[in-house]
NUFI-564201 format. One line per 10 residues: their letters; for each residue x, y, z of N, C-alpha, C, O. Coordinates in nm, 4 decimals. Example, Ala and Ser with C-alpha at 12.3 -4.5 7.8 and 13.67 -1.06 7.14 Angstrom:
2
AS) 1.3190/-0.5690/0.7800/1.2300/-0.4500/0.7800/1.3200/-0.3300/0.7800/1.4236/-0.3319/0.8465  1.2850/-0.2250/0.7080/1.3670/-0.1060/0.7140/1.2900/0.0030/0.7870/1.3409/0.1138/0.8039
% end
This chain:
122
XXXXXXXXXX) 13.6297/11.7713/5.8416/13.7354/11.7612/5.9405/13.7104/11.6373/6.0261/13.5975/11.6078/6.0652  13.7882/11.5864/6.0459/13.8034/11.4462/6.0849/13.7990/11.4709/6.2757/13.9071/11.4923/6.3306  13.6740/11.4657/6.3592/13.6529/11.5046/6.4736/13.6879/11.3489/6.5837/13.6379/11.3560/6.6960  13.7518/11.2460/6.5576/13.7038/11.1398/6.6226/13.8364/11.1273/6.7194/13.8409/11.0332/6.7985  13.9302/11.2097/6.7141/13.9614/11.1921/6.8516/13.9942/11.2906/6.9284/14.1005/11.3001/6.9898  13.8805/11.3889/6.9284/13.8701/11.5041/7.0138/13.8375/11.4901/7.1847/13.8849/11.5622/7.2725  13.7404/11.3731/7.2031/13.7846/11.3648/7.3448/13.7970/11.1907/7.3674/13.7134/11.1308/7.4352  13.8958/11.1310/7.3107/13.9707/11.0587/7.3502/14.0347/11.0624/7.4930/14.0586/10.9482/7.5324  14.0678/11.1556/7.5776/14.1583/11.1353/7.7147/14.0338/11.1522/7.7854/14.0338/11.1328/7.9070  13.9543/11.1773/7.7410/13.8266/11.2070/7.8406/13.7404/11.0850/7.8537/13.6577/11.1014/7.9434
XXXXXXXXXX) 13.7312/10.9666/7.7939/13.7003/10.8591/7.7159/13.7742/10.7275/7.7806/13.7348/10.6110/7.7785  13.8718/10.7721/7.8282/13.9315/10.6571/7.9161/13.9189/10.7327/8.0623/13.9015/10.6414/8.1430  13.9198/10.8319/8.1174/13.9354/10.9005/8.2417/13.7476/10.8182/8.2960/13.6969/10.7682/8.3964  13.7127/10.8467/8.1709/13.5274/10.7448/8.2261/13.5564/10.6355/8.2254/13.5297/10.5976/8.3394  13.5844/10.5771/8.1864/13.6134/10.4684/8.2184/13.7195/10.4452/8.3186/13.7793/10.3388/8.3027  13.7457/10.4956/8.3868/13.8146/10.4386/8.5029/13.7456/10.5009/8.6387/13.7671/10.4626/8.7537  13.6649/10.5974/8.6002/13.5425/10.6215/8.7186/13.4165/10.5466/8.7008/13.3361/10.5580/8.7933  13.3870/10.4811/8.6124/13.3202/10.4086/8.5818/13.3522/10.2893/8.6989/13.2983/10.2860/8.8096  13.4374/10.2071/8.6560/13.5115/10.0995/8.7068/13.5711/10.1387/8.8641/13.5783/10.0482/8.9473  13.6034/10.2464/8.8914/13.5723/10.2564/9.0215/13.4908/10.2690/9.0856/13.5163/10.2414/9.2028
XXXXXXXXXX) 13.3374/10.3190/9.0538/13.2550/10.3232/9.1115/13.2069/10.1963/9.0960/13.2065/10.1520/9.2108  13.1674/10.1139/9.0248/13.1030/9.9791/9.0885/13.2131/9.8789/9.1700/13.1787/9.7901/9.2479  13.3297/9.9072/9.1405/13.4119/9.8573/9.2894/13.3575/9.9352/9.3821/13.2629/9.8566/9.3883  13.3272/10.0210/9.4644/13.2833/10.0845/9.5623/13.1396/10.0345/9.6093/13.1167/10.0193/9.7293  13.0537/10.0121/9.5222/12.9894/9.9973/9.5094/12.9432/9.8394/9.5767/12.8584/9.7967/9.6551  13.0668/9.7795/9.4848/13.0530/9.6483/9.5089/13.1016/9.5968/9.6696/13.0881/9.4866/9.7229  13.1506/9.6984/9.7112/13.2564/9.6614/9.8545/13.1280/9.7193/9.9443/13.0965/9.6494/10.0407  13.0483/9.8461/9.9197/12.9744/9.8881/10.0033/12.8469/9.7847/10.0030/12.7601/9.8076/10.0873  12.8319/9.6937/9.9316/12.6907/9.5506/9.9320/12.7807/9.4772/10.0118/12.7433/9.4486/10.1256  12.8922/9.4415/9.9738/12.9545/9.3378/10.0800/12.9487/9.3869/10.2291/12.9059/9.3202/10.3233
XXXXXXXXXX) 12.9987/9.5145/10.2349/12.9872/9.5900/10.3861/12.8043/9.5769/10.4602/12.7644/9.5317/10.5675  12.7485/9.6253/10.3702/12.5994/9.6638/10.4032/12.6207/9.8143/10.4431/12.5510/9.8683/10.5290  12.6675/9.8441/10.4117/12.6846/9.9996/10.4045/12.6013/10.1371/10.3137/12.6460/10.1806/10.2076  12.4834/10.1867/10.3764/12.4091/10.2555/10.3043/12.4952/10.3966/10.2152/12.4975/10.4382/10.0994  12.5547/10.4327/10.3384/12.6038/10.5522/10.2782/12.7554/10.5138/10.1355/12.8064/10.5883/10.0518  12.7734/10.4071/10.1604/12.8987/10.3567/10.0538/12.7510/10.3680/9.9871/12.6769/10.3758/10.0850  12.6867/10.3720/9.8935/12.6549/10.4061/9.7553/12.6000/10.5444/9.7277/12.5112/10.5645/9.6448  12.6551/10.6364/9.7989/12.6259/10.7757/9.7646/12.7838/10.8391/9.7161/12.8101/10.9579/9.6975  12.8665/10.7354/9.7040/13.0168/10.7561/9.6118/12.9656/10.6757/9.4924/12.9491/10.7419/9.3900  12.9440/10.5764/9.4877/12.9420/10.5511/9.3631/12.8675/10.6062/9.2461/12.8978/10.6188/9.1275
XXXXXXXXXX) 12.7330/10.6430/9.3335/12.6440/10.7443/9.2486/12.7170/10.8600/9.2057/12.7165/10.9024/9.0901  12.7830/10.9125/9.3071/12.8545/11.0480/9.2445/12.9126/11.0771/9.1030/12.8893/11.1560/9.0114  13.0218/10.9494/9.1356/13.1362/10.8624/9.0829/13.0823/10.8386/8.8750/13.1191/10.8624/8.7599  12.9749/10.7767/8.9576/12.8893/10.7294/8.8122/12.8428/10.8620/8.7450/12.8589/10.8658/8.6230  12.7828/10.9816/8.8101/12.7537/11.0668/8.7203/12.8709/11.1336/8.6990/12.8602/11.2123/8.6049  12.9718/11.1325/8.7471/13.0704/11.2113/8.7411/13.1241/11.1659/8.5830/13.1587/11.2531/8.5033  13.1268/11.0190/8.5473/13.1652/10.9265/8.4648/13.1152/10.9434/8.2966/13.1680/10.9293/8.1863  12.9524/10.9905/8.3626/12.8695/10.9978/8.2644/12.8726/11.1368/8.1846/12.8206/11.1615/8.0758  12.9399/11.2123/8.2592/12.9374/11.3727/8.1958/13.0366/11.3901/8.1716/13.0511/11.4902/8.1014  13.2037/11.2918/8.2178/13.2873/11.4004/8.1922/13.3684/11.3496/8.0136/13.4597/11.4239/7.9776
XXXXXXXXXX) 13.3360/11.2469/7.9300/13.3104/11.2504/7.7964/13.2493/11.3778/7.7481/13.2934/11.4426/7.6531  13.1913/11.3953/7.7878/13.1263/11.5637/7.7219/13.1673/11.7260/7.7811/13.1341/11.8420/7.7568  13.2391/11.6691/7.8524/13.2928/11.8072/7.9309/13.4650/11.8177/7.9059/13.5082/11.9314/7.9246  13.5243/11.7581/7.8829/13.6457/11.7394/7.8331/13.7036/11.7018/7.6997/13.7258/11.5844/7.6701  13.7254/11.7927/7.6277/13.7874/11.8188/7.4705/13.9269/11.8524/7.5008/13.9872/11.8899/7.6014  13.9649/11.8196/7.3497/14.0938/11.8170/7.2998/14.1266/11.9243/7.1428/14.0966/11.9129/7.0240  14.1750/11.9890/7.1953/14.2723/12.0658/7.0642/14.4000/12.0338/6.9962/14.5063/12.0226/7.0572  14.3890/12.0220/6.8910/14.5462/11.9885/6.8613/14.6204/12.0981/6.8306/14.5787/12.2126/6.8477  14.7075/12.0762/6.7947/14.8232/12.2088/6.8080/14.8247/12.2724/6.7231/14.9157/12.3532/6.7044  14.7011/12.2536/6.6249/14.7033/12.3578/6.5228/14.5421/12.3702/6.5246/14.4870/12.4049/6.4202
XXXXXXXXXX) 14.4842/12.3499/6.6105/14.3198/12.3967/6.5882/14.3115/12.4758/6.7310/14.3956/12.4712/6.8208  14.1570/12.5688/6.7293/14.1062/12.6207/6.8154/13.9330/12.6057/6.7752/13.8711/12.6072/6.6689  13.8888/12.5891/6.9385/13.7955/12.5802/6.9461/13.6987/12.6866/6.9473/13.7487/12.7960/6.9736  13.5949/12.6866/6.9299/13.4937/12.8353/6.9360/13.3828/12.8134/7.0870/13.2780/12.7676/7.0417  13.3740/12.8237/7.1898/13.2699/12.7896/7.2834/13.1623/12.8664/7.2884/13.1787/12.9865/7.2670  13.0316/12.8171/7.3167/12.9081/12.8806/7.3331/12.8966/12.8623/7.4473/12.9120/12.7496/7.4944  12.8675/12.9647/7.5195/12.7903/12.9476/7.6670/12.6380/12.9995/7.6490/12.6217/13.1169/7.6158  12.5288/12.9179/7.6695/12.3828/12.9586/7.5927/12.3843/13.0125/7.4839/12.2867/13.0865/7.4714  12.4499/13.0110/7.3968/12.4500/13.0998/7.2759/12.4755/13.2088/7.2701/12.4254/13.2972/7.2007  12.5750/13.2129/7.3600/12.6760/13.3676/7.3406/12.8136/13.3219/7.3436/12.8437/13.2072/7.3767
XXXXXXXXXX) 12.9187/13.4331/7.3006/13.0174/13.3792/7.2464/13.0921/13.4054/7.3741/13.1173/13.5207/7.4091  13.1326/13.2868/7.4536/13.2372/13.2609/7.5882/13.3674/13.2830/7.5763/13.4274/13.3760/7.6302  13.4476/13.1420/7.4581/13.6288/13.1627/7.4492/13.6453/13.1214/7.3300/13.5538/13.0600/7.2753  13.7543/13.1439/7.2701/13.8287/13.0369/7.1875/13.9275/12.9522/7.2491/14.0439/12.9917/7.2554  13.8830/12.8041/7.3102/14.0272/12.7473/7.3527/14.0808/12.7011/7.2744/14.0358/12.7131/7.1605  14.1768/12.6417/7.2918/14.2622/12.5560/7.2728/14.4737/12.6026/7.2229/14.5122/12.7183/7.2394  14.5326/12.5372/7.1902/14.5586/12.4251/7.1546/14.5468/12.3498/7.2903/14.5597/12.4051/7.3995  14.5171/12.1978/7.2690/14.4781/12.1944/7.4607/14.4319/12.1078/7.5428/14.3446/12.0491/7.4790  14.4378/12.0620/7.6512/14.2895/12.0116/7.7070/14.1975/12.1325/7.7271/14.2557/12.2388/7.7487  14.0871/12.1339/7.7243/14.0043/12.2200/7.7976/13.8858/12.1761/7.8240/13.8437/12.0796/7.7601
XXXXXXXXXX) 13.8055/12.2381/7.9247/13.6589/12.1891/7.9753/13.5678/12.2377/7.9752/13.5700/12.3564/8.0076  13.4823/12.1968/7.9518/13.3313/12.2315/7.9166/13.2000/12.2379/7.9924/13.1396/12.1346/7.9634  13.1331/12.3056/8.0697/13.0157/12.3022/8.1302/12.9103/12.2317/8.0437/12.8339/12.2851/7.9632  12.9222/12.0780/8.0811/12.8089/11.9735/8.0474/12.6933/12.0846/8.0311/12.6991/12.1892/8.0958  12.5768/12.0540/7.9321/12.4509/12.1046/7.8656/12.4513/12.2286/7.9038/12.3374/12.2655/7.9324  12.5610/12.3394/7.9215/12.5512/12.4777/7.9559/12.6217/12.5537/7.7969/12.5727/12.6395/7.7233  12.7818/12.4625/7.7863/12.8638/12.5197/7.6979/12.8543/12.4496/7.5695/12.7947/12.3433/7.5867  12.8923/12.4687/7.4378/12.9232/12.4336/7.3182/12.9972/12.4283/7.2469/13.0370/12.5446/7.2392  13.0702/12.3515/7.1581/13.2011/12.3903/7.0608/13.0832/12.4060/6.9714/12.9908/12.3248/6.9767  13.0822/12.5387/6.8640/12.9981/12.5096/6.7286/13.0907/12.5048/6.6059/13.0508/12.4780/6.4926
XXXXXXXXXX) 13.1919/12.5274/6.6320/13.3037/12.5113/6.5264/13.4894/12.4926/6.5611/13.5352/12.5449/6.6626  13.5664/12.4262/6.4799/13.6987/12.4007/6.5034/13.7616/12.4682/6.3993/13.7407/12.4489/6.2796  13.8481/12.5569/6.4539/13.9485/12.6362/6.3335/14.0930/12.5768/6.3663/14.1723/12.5668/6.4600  14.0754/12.5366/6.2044/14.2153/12.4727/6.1236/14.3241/12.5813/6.1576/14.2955/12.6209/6.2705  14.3731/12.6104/6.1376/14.5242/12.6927/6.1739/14.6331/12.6685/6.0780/14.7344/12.7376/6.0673  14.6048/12.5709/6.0137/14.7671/12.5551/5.9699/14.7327/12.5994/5.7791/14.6373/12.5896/5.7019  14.8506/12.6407/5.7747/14.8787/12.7080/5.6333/14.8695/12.5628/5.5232/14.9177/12.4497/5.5288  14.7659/12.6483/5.4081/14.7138/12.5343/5.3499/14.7539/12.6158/5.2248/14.6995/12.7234/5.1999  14.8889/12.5409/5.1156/14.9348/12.6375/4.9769/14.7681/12.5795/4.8742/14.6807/12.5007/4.9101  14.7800/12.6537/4.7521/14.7186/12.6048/4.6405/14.8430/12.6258/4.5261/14.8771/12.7430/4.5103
XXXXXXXXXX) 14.9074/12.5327/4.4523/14.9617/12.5840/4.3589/14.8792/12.6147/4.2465/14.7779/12.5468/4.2294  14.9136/12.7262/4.1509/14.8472/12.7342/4.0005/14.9301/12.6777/3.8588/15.0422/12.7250/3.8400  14.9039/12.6288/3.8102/14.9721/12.6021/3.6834/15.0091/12.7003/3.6432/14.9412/12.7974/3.6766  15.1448/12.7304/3.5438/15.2314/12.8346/3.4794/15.1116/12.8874/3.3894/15.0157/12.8108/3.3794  15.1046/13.0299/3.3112/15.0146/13.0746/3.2757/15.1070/13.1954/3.1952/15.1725/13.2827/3.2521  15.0928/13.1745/3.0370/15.1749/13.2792/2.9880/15.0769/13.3474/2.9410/14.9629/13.3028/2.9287  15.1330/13.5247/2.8940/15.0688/13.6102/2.9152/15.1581/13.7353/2.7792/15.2710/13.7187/2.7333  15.0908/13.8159/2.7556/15.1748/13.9346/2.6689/15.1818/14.0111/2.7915/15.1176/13.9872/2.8938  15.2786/14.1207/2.7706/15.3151/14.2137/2.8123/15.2411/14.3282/2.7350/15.1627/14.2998/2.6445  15.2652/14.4508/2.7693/15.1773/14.5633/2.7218/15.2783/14.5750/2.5787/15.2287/14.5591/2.4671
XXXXXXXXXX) 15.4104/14.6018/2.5961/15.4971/14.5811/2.4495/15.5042/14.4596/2.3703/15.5911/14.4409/2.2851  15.3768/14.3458/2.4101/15.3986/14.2184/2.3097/15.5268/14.1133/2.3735/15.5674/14.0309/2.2916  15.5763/14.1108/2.4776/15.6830/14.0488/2.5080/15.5968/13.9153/2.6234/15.5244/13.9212/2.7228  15.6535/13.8108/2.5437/15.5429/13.6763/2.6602/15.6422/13.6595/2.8194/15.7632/13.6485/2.8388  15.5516/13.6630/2.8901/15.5999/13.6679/3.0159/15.5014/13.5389/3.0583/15.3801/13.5254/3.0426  15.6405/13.4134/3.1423/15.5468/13.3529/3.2141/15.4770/13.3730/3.3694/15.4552/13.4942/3.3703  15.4422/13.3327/3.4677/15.3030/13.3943/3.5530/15.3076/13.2598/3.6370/15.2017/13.1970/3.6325  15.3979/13.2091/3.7046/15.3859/13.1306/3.8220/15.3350/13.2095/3.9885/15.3905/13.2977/4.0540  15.2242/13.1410/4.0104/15.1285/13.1734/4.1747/15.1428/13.1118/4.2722/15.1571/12.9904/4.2575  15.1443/13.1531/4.3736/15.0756/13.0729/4.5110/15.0100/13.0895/4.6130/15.0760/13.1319/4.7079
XX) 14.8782/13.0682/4.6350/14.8017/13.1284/4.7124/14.8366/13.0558/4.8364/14.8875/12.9440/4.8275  14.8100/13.1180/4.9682/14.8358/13.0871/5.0965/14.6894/13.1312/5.1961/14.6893/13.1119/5.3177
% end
């Protein structure tokens, strides 16, 4: 299953706390302002965790969450959020109806009469 843009919106949201915090950062050196870098620190870890705390479902998957290794929710379809190094996705369920066709398949009947035998599994 193709996982690479599961937290995509979460992926730019860091990056723009990212980029705000060293503007802050950068204004609180110009100021001389001690307490202006206890936002950017925030800012920055805030930046650094929330790639991992924010997933994406699509409209035909659900997620499975671990909280320590017990079973928490199934989210999705969705945004949903995640308790950084607390919670887990360990698996994504597909949802959507997947046919198999079978090739035609002839057959006797109990009186000798050929019957053909078209399938479809779902």
């Amino acid at each position: 299953m193709n996982t690479s843009g599961k937290n995509a919106p979460a992926t730019v949201i860091a990056i723009v706390l990212f980029a705000a915090a060293v503007l802050i950062a950068h204004l609180a050196h110009q100021a001389s302002l001690f307490l202006g870098y206890v936002l950017p620190g925030v800012l920055l870890l805030v930046a650094v965790l929330t790639p991992s705390s924010l997933l994406m479902a699509q409209q035909w998957e659900k997620a499975v969450v671990l909280r320590l290794g017990k079973l928490h929710a199934i989210r999705g379809p969705g945004l949903f959020v995640l308790v950084p190094f607390i919670d887990a996705v360990t698996s994504w369920i597909d949802q959507r109806i997947q046919t198999t066709q079978f090739n035609a398949e002839q057959a006797l009947t109990k009186d000798t009469v050929p019957a053909n035998i078209d399938a479809i599994l779902f």
